[in-house]
N, C-alpha and C positions, 0 to 999 in steps of 0.2 A: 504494500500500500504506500503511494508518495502522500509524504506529510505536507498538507496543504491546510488552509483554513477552506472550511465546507460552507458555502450558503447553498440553505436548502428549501425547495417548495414550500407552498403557504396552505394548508388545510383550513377552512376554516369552518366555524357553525351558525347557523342562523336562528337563532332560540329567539322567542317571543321578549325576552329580557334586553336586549340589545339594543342598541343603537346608532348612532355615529362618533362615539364620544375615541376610538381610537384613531379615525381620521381625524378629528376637528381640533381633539384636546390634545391628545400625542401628538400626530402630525406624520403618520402611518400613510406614505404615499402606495399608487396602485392597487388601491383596495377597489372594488365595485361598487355601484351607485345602489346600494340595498344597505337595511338592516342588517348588521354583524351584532355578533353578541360574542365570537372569540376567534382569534387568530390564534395558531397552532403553530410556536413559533419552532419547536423540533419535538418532531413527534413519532412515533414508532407504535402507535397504537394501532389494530386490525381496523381497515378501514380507511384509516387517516394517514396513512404512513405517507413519508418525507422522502425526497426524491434528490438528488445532489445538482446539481444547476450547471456549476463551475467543474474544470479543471478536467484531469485525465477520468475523474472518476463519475462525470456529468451522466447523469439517466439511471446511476444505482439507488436503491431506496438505503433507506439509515436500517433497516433490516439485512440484507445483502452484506454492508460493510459490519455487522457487530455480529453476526452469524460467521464471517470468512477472517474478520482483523480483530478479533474484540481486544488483543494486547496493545497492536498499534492506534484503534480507535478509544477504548474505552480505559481502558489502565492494562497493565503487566500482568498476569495471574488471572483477571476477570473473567467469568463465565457465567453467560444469564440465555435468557431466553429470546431477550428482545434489547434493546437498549433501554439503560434505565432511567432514564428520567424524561418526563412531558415538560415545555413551559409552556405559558399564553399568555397574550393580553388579551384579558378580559372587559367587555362592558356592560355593567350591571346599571343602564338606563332606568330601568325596572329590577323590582326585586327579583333574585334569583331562588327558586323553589327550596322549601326547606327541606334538606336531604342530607344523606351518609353517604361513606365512603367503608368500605370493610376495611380491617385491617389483615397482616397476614393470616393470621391464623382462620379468622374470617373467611378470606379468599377464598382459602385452600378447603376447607370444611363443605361450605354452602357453597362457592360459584363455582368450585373445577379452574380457579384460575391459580397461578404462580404466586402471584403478591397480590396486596391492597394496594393501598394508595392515603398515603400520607400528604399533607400538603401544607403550607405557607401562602399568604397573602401578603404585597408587597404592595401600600396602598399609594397608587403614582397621585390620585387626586380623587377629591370625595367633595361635596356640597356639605356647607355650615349646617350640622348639626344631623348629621347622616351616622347612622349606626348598623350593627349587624347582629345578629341571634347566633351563637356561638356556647352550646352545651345546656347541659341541664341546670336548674335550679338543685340546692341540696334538699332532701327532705320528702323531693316527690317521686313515690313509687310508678310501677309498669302503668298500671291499671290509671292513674292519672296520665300517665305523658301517649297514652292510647287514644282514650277520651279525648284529650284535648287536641293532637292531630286529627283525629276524624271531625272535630267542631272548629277546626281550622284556628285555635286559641293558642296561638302559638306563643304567644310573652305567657300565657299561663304557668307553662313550665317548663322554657326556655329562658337564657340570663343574655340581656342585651348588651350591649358595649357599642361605646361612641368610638366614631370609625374617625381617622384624621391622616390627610396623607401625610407617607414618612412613614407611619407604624407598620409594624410588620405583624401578623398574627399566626403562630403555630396552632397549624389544625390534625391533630392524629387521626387514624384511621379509626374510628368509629364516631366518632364527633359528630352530633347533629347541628346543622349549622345553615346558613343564609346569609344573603349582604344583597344592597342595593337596598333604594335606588337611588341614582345620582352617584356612582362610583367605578373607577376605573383601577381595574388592579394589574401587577404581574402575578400571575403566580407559578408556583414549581412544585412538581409531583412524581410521586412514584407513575412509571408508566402503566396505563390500567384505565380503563374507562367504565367500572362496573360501578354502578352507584343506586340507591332504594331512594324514593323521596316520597312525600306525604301530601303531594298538592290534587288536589282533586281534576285537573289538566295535565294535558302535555305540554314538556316545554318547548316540542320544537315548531308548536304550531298552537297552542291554545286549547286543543279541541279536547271535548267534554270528555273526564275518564270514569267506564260505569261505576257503581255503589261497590259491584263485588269486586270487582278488578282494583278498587281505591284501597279497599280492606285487604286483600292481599300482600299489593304494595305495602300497607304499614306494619301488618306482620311479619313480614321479611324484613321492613326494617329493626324492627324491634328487636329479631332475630341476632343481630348483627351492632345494635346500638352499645354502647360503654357510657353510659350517663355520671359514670366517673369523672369522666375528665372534664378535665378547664380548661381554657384560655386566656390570657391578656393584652391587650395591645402593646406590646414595644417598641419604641424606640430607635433600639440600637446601641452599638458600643463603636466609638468612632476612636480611629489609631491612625494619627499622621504621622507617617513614616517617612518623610523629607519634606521639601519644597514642594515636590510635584505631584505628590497625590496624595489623598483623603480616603481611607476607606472606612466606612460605614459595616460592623458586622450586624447583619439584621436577625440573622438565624444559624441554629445548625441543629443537626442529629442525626439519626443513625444510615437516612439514604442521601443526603445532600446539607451543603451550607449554601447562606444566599448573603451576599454583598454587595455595596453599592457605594461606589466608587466616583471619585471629582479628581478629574485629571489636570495638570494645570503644568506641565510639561513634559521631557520624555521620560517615560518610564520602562524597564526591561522587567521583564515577568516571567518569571522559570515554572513548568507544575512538570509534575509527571502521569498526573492523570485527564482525560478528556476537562475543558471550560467550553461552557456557553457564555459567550459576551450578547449583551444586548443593550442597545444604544437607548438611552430616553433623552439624549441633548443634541446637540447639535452636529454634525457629519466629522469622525477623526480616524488618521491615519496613523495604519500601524506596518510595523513591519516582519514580516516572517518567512520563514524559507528562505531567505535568499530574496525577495520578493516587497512590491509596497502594494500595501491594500486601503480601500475605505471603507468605512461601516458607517452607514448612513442614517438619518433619524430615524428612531420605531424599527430598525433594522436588527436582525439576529444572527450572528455567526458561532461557526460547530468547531475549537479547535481541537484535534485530535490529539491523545495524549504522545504520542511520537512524533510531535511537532517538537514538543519540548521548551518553547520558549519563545515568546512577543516582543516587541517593544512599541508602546503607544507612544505618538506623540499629539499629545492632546490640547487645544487652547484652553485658556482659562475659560474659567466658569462653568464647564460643561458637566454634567453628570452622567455617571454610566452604570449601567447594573450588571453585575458578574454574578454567576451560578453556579457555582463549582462543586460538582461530586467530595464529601469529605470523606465518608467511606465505602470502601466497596464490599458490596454482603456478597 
């Protein structure tokens, strides 16, 4: 495999939630004149999968390269099934359904899949006084948070939190959870797209879901729900390492860290395992291979871990957000 940086095709989805808030707020050139509700900025999910654009390796999907390279694409040692990690930008115009995500054990048990799907919310911009449902309330049993999905009372016995861009929210795989509306996220996930949710519609289109089919759905989430867990918005932990750059750690655990990063001159960058970089500021060039590139606004690039090393040269003021695998299961 030649170590290059990979831009790869745009999946995208069109859920009733969406709207234009990643063209108009981010500034996501190339998108089509519709509703979007998420761009799939690498993704290796059945269905959605990502296609190489650029270079010797142009028309392979991100499936292809982690099935034949997974030491030169993904890290040294690694072996999975599919590549691990989804990201997007999301636009939560409208509230997005209140649903789960399994976690592994989860997966493996009830879907027949490999993993869950764990995830992080990186909040690019959200409207004054915008919030999101994020876990159970303590104190309320099954039979309560049953009741209250099927009566659609979801502050009943879910815990709200005010959303504010900048914060980052750790969401685990069984997490019941919501956002929107008026919010635009990044987010980053185990790859997996199996999810239960409680709304009495669909969300790729609206249309009415029967009484029995509604109950189903929440049984299987129940199935699958951890009303244990928590969340809180944070912040961050910010570490300037010279002149030239800021980085911002937002998150980490056990399938990914998320960082977000203000570049303000050159900087060289050594990993040894695969980064996704992705642009929320202004167009900055980097160097690799041998080679100069640009990454453009709302733009996403794949670098492979046998690339081994960057150098940004970035203008002031811009901001960038970095995704990097911290460990590999």
């Amino acid at each position: 495999m030649k170590a290059c940086p990979l831009w790869l095709s745009l999946p995208m989805a069109y859920h009733i939630f969406g709207g234009d808030l990643i063209k108009t707020q981010l500034g996501k050139q190339g998108l089509p004149d519709k509703r979007i509700a998420e761009t799939w900025e690498v993704s290796d999910v059945d269905g959605m999968n990502a296609t190489v654009k650029n270079g010797d390796l142009a028309g392979k999907t991100l499936r292809e390269l982690t099935e034949r390279y997974p030491d030169e694409l993904v890290a040294p040692g690694w072996r999975g099934p599919h590549f691990p990690l989804l990201t997007k930008f999301i636009d939560a115009s409208s509230m997005l359904p209140v649903h789960l995500h399994a976690n592994d054990d989860a997966a493996q048990r009830l879907e027949q899949q490999p993993n869950g799907k764990t995830e992080a919310w990186h909040i690019l911009w959200a409207a004054p006084d915008t919030s999101c449902l994020a876990g159970i309330k303590p104190g309320v049993n099954s039979e309560q948070i049953r009741k209250a999905l099927l009566a659609e009372k979801y502050d009943d016995v879910m815990q709200r939190k005010a959303v504010r861009t900048g914060d980052t929210f750790y969401i685990p795989g069984g997490m019941l959870h919501s956002f929107g509306p008026h919010t635009l996220i990044y987010e980053i996930e185990q790859t997996s797209d199996i999810q239960q949710h409680a709304m009495p519609w669909k969300m790729e289109d609206g249309s009415k879901i029967s009484s029995s089919e509604r109950e189903k759905n929440i049984d299987a989430l129940m199935a699958e729900l951890r009303p244990e867990l928590t969340t809180e918005p944070h912040p961050g932990l910010t570490l300037t390492q010279n002149a030239d750059i800021t980085r911002l750690f937002c998150c980490a655990g056990p399938y990914f860290a998320l960082e977000r990063w203000r570049l303000q001159g050159r900087y060289t960058y050594p990993f040894t395992g695969v980064r996704i970089i992705s642009s929320i500021g202004e167009p900055v060039k980097f160097e690799a291979a041998g080679e100069s590139w640009t990454l453009a606004r709302a733009e996403t690039v794949l670098l492979p871990a046998a690339l081994g090393e960057v150098t940004f040269n970035g203008p002031g003021k811009s901001w960038w957000a970095m995704y990097p695998i911290c460990k590999i299961m």
